[in-house]
N, C-alpha and C positions, 0 to 999 in steps of 0.2 A: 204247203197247206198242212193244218192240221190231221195230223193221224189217229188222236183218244177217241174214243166213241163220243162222249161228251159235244165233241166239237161234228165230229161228220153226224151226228143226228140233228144240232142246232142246224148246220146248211142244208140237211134235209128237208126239215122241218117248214124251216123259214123259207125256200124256196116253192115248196108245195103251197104253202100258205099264202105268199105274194102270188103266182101262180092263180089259184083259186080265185083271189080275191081282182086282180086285174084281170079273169077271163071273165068273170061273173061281171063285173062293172062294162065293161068294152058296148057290149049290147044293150045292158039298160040306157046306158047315156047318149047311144048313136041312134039317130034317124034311118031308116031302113030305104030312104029316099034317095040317101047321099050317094052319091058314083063310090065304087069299091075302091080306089085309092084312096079318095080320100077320108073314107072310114078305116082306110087300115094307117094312116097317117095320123091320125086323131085314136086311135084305138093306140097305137106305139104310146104318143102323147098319153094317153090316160094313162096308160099299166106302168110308164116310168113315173110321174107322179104318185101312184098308187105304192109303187115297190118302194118309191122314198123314201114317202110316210110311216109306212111298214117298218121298212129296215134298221130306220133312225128313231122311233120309238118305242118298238118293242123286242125286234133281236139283236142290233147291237149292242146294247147294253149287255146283255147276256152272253152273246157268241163271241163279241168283236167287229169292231165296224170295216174293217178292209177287210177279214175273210168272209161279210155277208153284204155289203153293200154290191159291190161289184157282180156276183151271180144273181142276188136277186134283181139289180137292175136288166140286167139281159133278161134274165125269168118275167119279169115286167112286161120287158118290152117286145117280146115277142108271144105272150098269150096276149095280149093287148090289139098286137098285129093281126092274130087268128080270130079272136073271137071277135074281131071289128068286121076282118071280110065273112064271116061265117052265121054272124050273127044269130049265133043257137043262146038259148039264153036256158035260164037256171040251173038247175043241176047237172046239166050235159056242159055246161059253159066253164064251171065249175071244175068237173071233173077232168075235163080238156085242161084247162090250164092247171090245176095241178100234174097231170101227166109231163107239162110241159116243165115245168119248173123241176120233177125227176129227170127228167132226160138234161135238160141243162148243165146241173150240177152232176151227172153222173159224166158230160161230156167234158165237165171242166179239169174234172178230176182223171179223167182218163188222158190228156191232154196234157195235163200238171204232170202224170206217171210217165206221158210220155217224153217231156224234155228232160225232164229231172236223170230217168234214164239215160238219155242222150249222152247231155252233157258229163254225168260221170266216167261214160265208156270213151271219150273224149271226141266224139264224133264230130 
């Protein structure tokens, strides 16, 4: 994974932003009627669609498409999951899923530190 600032504020960035943008949608597009699975099944569905659109339009061009495709689809797909079962909607929905999209990429990278370490101490 990228080390330059440049590139870890793009996956910040971008991740918060999908994030946001699949918590905020999850609850406007789901019926509050539906049984909780399967708004959190269809809330996944939304936010990975959502993170595609996102990632293949306006950050990879700029960051790279394999180092933001892949985090923001989990980023996606798991405020998608939250704010389908939770159904809080605008700016708590929002602000959830960008939290969600920091801890993601802060998990992926802490993950990356840790095999990368691994693997050189030959473990």
């Amino acid at each position: 994974m990228e080390r330059r600032p440049y590139f870890v504020f793009g996956d910040l960035l971008a991740n918060a932003a999908v994030g946001a943008l699949a918590g905020s949608f999850g609850p406007w597009l789901l019926d509050p009627a539906l049984n909780m699975a399967v708004r959190m099944a269809a809330g996944m569905l939304i936010g990975m669609a959502i993170a595609l659109l996102v990632a293949l339009l306006i950050f990879a061009p700029l960051f790279g498409a394999m180092e933001i495709i892949v985090p923001c689809m989990l980023t996606g797909m798991l405020s998608g999951m939250v704010s389908g079962m939770r159904l809080t909607s605008g700016v708590t929905a929002a602000c959830q899923g960008a939290a969600i999209g920091v801890a993601c990429i802060a998990a992926i990278y802490i993950a990356n530190y840790w095999l990368v370490s691994k693997r050189r101490r030959g473990d």
